[in-house]
GULOKE-241800 format. One record per residue: x, y, z negated of N, C-alpha, C, CB in turn; residue in one letter. Coordinates in steps of 0.1 Angstrom, whole numbers, plus 5000, padded with zeros to 4 digits. Glycine has a CB too. Layout:
REM GULOKE-241800
XYZXYZXYZXYZa;...
//
This chain:
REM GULOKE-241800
158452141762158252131748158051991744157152221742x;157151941754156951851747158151701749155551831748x;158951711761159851641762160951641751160251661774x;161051751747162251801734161551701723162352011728x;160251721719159651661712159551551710159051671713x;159751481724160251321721161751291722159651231731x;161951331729163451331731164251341710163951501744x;163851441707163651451686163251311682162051571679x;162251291684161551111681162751041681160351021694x;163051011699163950901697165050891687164450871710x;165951061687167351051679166651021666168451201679x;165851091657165451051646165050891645164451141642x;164750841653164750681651165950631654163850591660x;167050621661167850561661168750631647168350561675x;168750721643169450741629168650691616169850901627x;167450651619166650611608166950461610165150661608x;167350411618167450231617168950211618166650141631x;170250331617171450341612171550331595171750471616x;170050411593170350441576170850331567169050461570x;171450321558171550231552170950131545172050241550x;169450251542168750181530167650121542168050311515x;167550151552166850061567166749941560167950041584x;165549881562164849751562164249711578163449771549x;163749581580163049521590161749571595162949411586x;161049651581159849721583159649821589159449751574x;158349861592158350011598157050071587157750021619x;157850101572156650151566155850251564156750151558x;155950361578155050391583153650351581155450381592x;154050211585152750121589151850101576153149961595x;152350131561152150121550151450191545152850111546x;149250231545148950351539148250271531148450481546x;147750331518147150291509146150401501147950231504x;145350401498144350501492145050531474142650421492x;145250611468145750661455145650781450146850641454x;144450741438143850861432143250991440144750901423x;142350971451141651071455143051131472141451211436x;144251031475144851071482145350961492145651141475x;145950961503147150841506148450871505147250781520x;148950701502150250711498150550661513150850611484x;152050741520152150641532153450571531152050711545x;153650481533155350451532155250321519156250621524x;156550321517157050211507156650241496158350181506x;155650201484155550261474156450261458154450241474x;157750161467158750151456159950251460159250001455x;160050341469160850451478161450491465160050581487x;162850551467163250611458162850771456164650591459x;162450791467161750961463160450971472162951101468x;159851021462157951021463157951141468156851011449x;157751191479157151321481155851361480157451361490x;154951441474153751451472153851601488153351491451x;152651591494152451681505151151751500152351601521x;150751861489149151921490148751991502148852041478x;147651991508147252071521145952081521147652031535x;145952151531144052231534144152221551143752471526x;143052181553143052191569142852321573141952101576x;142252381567141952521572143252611566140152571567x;144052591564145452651565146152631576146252621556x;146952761579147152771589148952721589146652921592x;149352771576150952721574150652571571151852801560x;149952511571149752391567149452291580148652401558x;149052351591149452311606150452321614148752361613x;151152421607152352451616153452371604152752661619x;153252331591154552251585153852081596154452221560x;153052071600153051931607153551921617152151871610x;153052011628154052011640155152031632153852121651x;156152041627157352131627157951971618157352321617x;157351901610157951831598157651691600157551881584x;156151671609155451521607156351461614154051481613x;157051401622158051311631159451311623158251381649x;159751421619161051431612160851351597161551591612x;160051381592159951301576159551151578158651381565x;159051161587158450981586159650891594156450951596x;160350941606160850911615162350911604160451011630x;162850971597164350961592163950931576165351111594x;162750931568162750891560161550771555163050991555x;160650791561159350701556159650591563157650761559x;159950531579160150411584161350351579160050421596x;162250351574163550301571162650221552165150471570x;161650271546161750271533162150421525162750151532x;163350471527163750531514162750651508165250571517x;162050721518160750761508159350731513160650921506x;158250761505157150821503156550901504157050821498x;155450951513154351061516153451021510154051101530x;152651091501151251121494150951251503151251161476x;149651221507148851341510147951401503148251321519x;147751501500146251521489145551691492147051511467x;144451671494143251751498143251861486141751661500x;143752001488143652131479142552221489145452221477x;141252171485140252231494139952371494139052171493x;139352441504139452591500137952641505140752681508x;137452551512135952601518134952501525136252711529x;133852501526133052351533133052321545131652341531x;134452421554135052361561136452271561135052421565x;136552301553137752221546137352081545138152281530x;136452071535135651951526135451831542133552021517x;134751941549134051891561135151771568133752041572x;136251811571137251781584138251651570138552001593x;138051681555138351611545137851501549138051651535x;136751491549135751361545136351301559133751401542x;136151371575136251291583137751241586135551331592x;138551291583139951211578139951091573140651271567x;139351101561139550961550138350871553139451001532x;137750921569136750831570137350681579135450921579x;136850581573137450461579138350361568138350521590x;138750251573140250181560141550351562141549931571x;142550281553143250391550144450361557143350421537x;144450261571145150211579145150371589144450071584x;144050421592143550551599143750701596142250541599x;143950671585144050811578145150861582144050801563x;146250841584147450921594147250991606148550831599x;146750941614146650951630145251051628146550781640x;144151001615142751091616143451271611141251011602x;144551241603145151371593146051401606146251321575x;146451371615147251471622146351511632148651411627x;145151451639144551511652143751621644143351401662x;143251621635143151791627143651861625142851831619x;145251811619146351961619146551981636148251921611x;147051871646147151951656146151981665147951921662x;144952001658144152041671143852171664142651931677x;143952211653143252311642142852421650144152361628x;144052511660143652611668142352621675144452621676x;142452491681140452451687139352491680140052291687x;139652431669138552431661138152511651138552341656x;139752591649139652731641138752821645140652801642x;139652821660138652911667136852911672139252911677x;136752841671135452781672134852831660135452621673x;134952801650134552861633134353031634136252831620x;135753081640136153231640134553301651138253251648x;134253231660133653251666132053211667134353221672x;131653171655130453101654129453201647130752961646x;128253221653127353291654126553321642126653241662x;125853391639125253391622123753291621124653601616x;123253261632122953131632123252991631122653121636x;124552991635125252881633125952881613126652891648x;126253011609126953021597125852991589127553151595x;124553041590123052971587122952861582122252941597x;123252771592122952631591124152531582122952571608x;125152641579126552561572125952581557128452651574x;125152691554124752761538123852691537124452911534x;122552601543122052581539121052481540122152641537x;119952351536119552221536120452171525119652151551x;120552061526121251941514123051971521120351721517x;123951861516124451941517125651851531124852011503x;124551731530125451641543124851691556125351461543x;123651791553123451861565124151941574122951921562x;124852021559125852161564127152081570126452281548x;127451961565128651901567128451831582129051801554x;127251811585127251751599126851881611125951611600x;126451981602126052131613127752171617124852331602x;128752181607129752231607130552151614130052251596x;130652001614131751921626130651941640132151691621x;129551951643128751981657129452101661127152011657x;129152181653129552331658130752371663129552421648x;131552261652133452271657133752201660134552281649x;133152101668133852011682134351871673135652111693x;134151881658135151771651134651631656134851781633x;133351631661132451501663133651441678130251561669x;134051561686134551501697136551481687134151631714x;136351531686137951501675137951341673137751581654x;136851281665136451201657136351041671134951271647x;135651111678135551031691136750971700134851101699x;137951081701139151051706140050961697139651171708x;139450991684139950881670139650711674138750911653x;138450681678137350561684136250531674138250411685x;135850681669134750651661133750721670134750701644x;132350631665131150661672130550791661130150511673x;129550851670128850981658128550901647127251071664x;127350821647126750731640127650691625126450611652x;129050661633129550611616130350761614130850441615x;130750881619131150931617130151041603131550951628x;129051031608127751071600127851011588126451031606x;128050871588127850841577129150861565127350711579x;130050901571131050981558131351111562132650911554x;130051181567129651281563128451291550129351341574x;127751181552126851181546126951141527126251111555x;128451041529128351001514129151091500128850861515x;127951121494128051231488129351191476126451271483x;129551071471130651001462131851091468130950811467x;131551031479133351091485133851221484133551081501x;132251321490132251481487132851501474130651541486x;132051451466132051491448133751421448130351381434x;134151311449135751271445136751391451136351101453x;136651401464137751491472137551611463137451521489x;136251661458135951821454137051791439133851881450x;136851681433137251721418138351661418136351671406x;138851581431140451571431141351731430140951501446x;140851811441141251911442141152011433141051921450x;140152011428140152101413141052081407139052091404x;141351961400142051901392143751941399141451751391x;143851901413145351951416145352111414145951911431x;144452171420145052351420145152411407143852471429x;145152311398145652371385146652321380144952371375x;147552241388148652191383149552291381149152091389x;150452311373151352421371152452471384152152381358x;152552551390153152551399152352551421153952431392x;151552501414150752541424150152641427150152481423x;150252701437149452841436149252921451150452941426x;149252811460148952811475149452691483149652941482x;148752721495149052561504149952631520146752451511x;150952531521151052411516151852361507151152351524x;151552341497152652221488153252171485152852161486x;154352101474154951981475155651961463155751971485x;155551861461155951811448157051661455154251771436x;158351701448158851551450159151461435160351551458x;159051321435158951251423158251341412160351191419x;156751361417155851431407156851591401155551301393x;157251631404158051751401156951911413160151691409x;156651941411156252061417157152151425155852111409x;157552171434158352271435157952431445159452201440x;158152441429157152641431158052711440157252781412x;157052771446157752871457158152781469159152961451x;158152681470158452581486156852631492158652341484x;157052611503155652661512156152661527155052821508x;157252581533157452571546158052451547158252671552x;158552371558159752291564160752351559159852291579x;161552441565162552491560162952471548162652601562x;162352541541162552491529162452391522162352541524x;161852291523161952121521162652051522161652051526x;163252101537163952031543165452051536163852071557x;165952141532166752171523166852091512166452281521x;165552111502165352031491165951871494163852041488x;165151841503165351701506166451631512164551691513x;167051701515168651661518169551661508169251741528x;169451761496170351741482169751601481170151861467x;168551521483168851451475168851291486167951471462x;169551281495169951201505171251221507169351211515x;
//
């Protein structure tokens, strides 16, 4: 599996530096923080794809394995689009594995947003399995308490570590409550956008499109307009 997996990589790069709209860049390399989300890619792309997700979704792990290498690899490195990511939270595990994502510059935030979608089974399970003492300690103290009981409990601390962060600073964007409160009222604010109405998401050039909720079907979308 996982040789197919790269073996995918390479062809999608050699047809992404065929493309025509191919530049010298790899804007990949391009993330930037925007309105409560990152933008990754060229932010003059001709088509913006907006990505909403929840870590603690489960279709929302399986569109990464299935879509992350293919969207960035034939469309984000060449230039011709844009990925926004944006946090549709659903629980203070959610919030939790949020905060340590966007912890760091926003150089990180890719590589911190995919070792949580693909490790999620670990750590799901870990949750699914956690004791009513441990569920205890998530309800209640302040509330960067529950947020540092909840990455101990679910291994996120060692997640975070394989990232090259130490506990110490990892704590501390658990701890800053700004960021809690922005991510919470980003997401309020998106799960009422019209058309929204489960994760995962997507909106291209700000357009919503209701009823998408896989690869497959994206992938579709996204080719009428290439």
């Amino acid at each position: 599996m996982m040789f197919r997996r790269i073996a995918l990589a390479a062809v999608l790069v050699a047809g992404a530096l065929m493309t025509g709209g191919a530049t010298n860049s790899n804007w990949n390399n391009v993330v930037e923080r925007v309105d409560g989300g990152h933008l990754i890619g060229n932010p003059d792309a001709s088509v913006k794809l907006t990505e909403y997700v929840s870590y603690t979704c489960p279709h929302c792990a399986e569109f990464t394995r299935e879509a992350e290498d293919a969207l960035k690899l034939t469309y984000v490195v060449p230039g011709q689009m844009s990925i926004e990511v944006r946090h549709l939270i659903r629980d203070p595990v959610d919030l939790t594995v949020a905060m340590l994502a966007n912890c760091g510059p926003p150089s990180k935030f890719p590589l911190n947003h995919s070792a949580f979608m693909l490790s999620q089974d670990t750590w799901i399970a870990a949750a699914e399995k956690a004791t009513p003492a441990q569920r205890q300690r998530w309800a209640s103290g302040d509330f960067a308490a529950r947020r540092r009981a909840i990455a101990s409990d679910l291994g996120l601390y060692t997640i975070m570590e394989q990232r090259g962060y130490e506990r110490a600073e990892a704590d501390r964007c658990l701890n800053d409550e700004k960021v809690a409160e922005t991510i919470s009222q980003v997401s309020d604010r998106d799960w009422k956008k019209p058309g929204i109405t489960g994760t995962p998401a997507f909106a291209i050039d700000g357009n919503v499109l209701a009823g998408t909720h896989s690869w497959r079907m994206l992938a579709t979308q996204l080719a009428a307009r290439f």
